[in-house]
N, C-alpha and C positions, 0 to 999 in steps of 0.2 A: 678526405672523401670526395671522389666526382662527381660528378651530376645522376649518372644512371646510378650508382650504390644511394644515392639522396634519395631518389626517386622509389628505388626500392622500399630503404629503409620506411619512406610516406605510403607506400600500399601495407607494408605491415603492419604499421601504427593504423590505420585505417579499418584493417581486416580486424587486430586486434579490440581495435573499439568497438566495431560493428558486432564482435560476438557478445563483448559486455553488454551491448544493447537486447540483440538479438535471443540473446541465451546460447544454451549448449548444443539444442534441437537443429541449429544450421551449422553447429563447429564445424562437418566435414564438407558442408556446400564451403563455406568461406574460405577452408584448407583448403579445396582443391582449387577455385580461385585464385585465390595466390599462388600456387605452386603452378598453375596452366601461365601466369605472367614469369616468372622467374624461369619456366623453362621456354619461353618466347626470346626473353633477354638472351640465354643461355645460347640460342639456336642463332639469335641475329650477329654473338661475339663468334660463332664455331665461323657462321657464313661470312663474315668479313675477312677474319683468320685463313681459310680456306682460298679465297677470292685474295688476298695480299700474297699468300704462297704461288697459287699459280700464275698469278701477276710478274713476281720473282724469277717462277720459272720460266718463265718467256722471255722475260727481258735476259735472264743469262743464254738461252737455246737462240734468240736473235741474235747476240753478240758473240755467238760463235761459240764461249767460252764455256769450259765443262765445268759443272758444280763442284764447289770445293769438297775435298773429300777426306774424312778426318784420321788421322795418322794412325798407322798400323797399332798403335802402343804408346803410352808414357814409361817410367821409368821405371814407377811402382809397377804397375802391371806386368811389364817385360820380366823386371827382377826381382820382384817380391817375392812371385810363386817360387822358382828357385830356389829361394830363400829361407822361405817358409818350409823349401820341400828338406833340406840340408839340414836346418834346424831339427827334422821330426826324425833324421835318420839316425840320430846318436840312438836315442830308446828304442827306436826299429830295430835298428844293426843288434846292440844289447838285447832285445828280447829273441829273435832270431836265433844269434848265438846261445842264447841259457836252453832255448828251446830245442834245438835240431842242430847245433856245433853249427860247421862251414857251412852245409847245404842252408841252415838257416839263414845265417847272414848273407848269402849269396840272393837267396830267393827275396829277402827284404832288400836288396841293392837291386835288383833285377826290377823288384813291381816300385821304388823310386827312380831307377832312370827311365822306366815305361810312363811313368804318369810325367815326367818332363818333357818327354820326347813325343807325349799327346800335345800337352799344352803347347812344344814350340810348332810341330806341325800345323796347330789351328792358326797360329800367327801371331800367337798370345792374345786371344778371343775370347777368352774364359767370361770375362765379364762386360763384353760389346754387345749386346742385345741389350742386358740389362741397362745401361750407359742410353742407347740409341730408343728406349722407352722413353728413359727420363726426358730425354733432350725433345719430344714428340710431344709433351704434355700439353695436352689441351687448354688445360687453369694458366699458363705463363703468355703473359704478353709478350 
């Protein structure tokens, strides 16, 4: 544990004794007390994090150099979906056909190479927003 989670952990043991003393009558004075320090803490880790990013980005924008910039795709992503889409075309194609003969199976082959031919048009993006949240998260040092 480091110093500021110490420091924490001493105002809740603090707050929490101060109600035992005090009673139930100030529990929510004492809550929001604590919670006005924990989101002080909160806001000093956002302002330093903030303040070492743009730090970052100046020292790359002075050196000339463009920010690295993370690859179109891995392996999984590229060729999973593919993969995944092939696999679901055996019981496609099969229901298709018991369904409607040829024009079935055609129109099940039709809307799986439409849904590959979305995904490879996006760049295989399917799941890069979701990835470039995670990577943004405010709680990660």
């Amino acid at each position: 544990m480091d110093a500021p989670d110490t420091e924490l952990k001493k105002e809740l043991d603090a707050t929490l004794q101060a109600r035992s003393e005090l009673g139930a009558e100030y529990e929510s004075a004492l809550v929001e007390s604590f919670l006005e320090k924990v989101e002080q803490r909160l806001d000093g880790t956002l302002d330093r994090r903030v303040r070492r990013h743009l730090a970052e980005q100046q020292i790359v924008v002075a050196r000339g150099a463009q920010p690295p910039r993370p690859a179109a795709g891995h392996f999984g992503e590229q060729y999973g979906f593919a993969i995944v889409s092939l696999v679901l075309a055996i019981p496609l194609s099969a229901i298709g056909v018991a369904n409607a003969g040829i024009r079935g199976l055609a129109v099940a082959w039709l809307g799986i190479v439409g849904v590959n031919a979305f995904q490879a048009a996006r760049g295989g993006r399917l799941f890069r927003r979701r990835d470039d949240e995670r990577q943004k998260s405010d709680w990660e040092e």
